[in-house]
mmCIF file of the C-alpha atoms, coordinates in Angstrom:
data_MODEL
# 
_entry.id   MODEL 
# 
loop_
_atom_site.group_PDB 
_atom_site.id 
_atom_site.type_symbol 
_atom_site.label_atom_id 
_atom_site.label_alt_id 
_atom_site.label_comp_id 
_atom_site.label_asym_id 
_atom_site.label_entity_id 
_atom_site.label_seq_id 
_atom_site.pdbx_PDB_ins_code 
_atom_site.Cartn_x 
_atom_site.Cartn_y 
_atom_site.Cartn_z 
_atom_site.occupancy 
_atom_site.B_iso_or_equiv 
_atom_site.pdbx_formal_charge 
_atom_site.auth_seq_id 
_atom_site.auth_comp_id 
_atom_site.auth_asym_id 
_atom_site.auth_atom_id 
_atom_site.pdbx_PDB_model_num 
ATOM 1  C CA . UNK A 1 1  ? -7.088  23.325  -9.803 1.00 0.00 ? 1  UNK A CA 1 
ATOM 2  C CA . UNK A 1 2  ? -3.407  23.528  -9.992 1.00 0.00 ? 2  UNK A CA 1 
ATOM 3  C CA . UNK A 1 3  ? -2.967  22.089  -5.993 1.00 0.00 ? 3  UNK A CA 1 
ATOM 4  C CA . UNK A 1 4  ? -5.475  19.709  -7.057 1.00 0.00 ? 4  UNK A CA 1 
ATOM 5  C CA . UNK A 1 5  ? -3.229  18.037  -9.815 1.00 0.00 ? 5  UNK A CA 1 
ATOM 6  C CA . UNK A 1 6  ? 0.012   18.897  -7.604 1.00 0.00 ? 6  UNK A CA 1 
ATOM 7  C CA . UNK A 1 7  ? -1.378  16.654  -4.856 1.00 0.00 ? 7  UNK A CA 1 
ATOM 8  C CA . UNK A 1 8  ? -2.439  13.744  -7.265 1.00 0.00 ? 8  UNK A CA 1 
ATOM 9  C CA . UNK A 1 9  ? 0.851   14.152  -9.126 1.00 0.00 ? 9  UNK A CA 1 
ATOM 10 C CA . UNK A 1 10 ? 2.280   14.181  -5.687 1.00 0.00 ? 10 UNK A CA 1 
ATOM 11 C CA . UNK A 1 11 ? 0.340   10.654  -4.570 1.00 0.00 ? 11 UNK A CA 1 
ATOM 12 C CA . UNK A 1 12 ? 0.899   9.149   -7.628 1.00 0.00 ? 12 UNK A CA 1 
ATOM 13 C CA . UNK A 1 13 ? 4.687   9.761   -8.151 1.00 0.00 ? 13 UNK A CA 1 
ATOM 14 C CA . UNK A 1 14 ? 4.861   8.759   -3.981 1.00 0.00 ? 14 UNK A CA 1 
ATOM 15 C CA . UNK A 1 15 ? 3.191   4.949   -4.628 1.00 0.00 ? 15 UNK A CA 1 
ATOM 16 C CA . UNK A 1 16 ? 5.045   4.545   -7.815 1.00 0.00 ? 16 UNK A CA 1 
ATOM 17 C CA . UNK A 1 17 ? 8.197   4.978   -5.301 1.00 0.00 ? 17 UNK A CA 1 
ATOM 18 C CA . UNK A 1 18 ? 7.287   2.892   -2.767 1.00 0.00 ? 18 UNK A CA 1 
ATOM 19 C CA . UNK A 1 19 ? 6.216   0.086   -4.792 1.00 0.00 ? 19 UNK A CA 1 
ATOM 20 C CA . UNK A 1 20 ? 9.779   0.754   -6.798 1.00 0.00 ? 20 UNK A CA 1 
ATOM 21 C CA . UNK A 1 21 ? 11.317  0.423   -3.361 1.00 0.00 ? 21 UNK A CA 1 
ATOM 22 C CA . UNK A 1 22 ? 9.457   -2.646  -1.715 1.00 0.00 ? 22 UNK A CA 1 
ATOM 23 C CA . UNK A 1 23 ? 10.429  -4.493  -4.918 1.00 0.00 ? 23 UNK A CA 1 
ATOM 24 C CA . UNK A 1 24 ? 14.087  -3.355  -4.663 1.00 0.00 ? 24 UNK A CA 1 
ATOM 25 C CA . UNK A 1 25 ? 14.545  -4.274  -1.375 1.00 0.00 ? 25 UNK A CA 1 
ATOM 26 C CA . UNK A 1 26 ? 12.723  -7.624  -1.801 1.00 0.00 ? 26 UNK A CA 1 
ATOM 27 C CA . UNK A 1 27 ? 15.250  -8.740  -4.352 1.00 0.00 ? 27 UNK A CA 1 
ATOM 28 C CA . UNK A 1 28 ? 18.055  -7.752  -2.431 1.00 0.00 ? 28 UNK A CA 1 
ATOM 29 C CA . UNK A 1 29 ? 16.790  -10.033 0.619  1.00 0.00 ? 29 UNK A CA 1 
ATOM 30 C CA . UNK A 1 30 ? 16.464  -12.414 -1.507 1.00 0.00 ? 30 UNK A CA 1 
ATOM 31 C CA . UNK A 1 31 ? 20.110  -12.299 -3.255 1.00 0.00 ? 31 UNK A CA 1 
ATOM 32 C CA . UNK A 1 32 ? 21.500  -12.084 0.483  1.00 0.00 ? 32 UNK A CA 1 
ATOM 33 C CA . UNK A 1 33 ? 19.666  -14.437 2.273  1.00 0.00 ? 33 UNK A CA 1 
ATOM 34 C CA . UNK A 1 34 ? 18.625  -16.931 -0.484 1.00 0.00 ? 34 UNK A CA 1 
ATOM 35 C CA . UNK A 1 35 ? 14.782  -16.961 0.760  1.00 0.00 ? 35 UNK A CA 1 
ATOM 36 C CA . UNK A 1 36 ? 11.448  -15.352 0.726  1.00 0.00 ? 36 UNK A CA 1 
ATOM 37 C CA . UNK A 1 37 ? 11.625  -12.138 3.031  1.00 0.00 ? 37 UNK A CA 1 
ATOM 38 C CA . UNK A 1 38 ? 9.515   -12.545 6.451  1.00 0.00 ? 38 UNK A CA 1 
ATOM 39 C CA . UNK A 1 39 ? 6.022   -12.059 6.037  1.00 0.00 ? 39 UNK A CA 1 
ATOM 40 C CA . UNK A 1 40 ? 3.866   -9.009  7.232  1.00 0.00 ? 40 UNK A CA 1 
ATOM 41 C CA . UNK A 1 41 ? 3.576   -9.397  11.271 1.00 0.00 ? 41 UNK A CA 1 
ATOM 42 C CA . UNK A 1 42 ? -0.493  -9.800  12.047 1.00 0.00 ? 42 UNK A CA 1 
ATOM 43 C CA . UNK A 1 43 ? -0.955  -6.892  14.232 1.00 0.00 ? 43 UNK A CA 1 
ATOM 44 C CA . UNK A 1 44 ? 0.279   -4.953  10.970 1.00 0.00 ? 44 UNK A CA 1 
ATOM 45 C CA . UNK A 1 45 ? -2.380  -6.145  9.520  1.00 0.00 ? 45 UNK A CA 1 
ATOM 46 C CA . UNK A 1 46 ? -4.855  -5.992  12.129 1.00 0.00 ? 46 UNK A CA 1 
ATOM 47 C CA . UNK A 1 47 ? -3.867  -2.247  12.162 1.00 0.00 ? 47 UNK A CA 1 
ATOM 48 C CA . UNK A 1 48 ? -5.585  -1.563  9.245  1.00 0.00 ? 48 UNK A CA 1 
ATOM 49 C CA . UNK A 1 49 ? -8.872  -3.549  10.045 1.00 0.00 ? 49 UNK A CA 1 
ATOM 50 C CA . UNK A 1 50 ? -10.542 -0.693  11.253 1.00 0.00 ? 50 UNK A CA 1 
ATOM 51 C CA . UNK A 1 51 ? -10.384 1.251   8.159  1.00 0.00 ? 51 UNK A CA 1 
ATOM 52 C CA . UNK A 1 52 ? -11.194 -1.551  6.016  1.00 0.00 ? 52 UNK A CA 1 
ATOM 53 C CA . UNK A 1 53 ? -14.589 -1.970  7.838  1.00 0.00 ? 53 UNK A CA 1 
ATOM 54 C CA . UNK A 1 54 ? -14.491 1.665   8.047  1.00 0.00 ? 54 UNK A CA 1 
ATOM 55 C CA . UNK A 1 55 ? -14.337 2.063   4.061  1.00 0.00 ? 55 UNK A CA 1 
ATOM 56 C CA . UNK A 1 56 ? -16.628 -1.170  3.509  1.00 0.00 ? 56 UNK A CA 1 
ATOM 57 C CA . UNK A 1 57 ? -19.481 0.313   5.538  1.00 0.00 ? 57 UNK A CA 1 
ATOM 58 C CA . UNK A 1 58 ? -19.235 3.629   4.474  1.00 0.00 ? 58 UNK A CA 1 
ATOM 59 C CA . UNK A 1 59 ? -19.273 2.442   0.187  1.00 0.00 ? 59 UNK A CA 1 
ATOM 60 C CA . UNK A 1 60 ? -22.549 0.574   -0.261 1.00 0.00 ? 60 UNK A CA 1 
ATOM 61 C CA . UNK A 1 61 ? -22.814 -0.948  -4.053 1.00 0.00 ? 61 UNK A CA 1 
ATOM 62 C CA . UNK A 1 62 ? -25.255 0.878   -5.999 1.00 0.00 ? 62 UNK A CA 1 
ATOM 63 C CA . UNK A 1 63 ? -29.191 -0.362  -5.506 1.00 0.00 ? 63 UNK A CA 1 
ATOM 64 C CA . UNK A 1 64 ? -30.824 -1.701  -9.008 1.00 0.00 ? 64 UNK A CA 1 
# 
């Protein structure tokens, strides 16, 4: 039980970081640059196609 709370402590504290840092950084683009930073390049996001179908198929809504 104890590496089970580790781990989610561990995930939770991790995202809370990253989001921390993404914002961070994208106000310190903006301050040096004076615009938007560049968007996500599309075969980032066609990276993670696969396991959005993958996760899509795989959770079906419950049936009534």
């Amino acid at each position: 039980m104890k590496k089970l709370i580790w781990a989610g402590a561990v995930t939770v504290v991790s995202a809370l970081g990253a989001a921390l840092a993404v914002r961070a950084l994208d106000a310190v683009w903006r301050r040096l640059t004076h615009e938007p930073p560049p968007g996500t390049p599309r075969w980032a996001r066609l990276a993670g196609l696969p396991v959005r179908r993958k996760v899509m198929h795989s959770v079906q809504p419950p049936s009534m």
